[in-house]
PADO-510764 format. One record per residue (C-alpha): residue number from 0; x, y, z; residue in one letter. Coordinates in Angstrom, 1 decimal, decimal comma. Each point is the difference from the previous one (the first is absolute). Layout:
# PADO-510764
+-----+--------+--------+--------+----+
!   i !      X !      Y !      Z ! aa !
+-----+--------+--------+--------+----+
! NUM !      X !      Y !      Z !  A !
...
+-----+--------+--------+--------+----+
//
This chain:
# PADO-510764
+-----+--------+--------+--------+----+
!   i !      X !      Y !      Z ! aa !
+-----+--------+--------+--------+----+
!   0 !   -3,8 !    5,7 !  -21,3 !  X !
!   1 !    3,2 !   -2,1 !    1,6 !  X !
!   2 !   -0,8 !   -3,9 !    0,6 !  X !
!   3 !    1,3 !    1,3 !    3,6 !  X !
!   4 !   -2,8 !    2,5 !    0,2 !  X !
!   5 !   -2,8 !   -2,6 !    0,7 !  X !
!   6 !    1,8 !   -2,0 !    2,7 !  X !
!   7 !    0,1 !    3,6 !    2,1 !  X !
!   8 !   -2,7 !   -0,8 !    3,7 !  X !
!   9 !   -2,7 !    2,2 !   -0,4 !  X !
!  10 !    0,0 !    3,0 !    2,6 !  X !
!  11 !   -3,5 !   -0,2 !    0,8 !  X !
!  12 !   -0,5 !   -0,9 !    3,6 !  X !
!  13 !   -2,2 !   -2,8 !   -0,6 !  X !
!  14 !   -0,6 !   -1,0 !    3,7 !  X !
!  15 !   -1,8 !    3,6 !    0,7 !  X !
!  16 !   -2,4 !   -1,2 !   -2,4 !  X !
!  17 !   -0,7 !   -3,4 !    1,0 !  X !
!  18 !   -0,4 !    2,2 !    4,0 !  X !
!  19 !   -2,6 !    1,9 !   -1,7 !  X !
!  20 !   -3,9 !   -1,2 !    1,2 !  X !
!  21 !   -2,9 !    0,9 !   -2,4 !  X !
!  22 !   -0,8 !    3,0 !    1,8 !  X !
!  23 !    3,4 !    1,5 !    0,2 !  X !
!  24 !   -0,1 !    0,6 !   -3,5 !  X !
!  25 !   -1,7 !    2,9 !   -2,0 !  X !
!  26 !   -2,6 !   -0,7 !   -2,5 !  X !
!  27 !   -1,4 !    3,4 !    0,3 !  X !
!  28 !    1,1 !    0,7 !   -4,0 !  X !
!  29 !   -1,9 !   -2,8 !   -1,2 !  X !
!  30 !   -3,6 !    0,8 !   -1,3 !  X !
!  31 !   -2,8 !   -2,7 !    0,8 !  X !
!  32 !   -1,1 !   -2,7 !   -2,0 !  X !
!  33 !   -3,7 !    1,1 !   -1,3 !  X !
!  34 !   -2,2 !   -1,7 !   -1,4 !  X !
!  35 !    1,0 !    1,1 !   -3,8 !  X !
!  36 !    3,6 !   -1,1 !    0,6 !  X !
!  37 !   -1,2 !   -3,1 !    1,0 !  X !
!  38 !   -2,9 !   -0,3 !   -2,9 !  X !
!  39 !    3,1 !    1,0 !   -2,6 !  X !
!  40 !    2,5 !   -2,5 !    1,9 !  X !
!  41 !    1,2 !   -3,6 !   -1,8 !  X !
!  42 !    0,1 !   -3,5 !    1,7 !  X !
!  43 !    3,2 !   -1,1 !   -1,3 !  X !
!  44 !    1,4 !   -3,4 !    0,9 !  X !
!  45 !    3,7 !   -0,8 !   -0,9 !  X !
!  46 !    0,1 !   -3,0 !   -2,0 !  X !
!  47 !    2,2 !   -3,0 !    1,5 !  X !
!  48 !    3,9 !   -0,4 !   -0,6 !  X !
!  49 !    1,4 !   -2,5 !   -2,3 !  X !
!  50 !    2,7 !   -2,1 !    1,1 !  X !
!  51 !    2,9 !   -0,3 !   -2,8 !  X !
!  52 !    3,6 !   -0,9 !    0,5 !  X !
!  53 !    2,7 !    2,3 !   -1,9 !  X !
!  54 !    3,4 !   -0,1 !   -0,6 !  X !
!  55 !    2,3 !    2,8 !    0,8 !  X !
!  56 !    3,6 !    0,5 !    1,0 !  X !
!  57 !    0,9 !    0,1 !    3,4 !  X !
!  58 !    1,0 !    3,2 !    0,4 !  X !
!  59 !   -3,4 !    1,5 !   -0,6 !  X !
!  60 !   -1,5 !   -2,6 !    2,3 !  X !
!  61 !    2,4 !    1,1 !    3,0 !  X !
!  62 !   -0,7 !    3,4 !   -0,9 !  X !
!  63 !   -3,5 !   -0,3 !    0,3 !  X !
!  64 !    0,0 !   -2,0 !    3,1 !  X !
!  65 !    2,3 !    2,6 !    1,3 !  X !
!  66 !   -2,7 !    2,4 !    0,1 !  X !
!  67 !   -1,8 !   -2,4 !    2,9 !  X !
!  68 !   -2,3 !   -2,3 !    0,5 !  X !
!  69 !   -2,4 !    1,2 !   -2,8 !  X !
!  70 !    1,7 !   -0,4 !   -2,7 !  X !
!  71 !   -1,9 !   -2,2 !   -1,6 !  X !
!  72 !   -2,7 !    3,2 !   -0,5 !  X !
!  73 !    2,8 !    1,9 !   -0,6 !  X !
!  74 !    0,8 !   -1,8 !   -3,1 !  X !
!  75 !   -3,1 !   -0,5 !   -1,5 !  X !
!  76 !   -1,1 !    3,8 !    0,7 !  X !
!  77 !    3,5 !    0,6 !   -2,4 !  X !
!  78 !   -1,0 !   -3,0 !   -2,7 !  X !
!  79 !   -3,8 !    2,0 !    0,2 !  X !
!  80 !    2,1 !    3,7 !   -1,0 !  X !
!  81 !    1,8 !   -1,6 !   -2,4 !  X !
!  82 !   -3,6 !   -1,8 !   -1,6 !  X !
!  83 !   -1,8 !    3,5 !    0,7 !  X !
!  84 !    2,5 !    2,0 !   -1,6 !  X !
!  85 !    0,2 !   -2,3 !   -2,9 !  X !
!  86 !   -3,4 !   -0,4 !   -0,9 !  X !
!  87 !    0,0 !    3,5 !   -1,8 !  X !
!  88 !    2,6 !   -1,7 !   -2,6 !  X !
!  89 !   -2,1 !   -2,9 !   -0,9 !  X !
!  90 !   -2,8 !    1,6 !   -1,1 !  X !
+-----+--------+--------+--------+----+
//
C-alpha cells in the first residue's frame, strides 16, 4: 500500500445514509433475539482510558491528524495492533 493510498476520499455517498430513517432500511435478514441468545449473551463493560503523554516525531503526528478529527482513536487502535500482535512473542 502507497502512503498516498490512505489520503484517497472515500466514494461512499455518506449523506444517503445519514437521509436514511429507521424504517427505510431493511432488517428483514436479521433473525430475532430469543430468549437463548439473550440467556448465552455477555454484559461487557469497556474499562476506562488512561491518559499518558508520548513522544513521537512530527511527522507521524501530522499524519495521524491528517486522517481527521479522530485521530486520537486512530492512533491508539494502531498502538493496540501493534500490542495485540505482539503479545504472541512474549509468551
Amino acid at each position: 500500500m502507497k502512503e498516498s493510498d490512505m489520503n484517497k476520499p472515500t466514494k461512499t455517498n455518506l449523506e444517503r445514509f445519514d437521509a436514511m430513517t429507521d424504517n427505510m432500511i431493511d432488517t428483514s435478514e436479521i433473525p430475532p433475539l430469543t430468549e437463548e441468545f439473550f440467556a448465552t449473551a455477555k454484559w461487557r463493560i469497556p474499562k476506562p482510558k488512561v491518559k499518558i503523554t508520548v513522544e513521537v516525531e512530527p511527522e507521524v503526528m501530522e499524519w495521524f491528524k491528517a486522517q481527521g478529527e479522530n485521530y486520537q482513536r486512530y492512533l491508539a487502535a494502531a498502538l493496540r495492533i501493534y500490542a495485540q500482535a505482539h503479545q504472541a512473542f512474549k509468551k
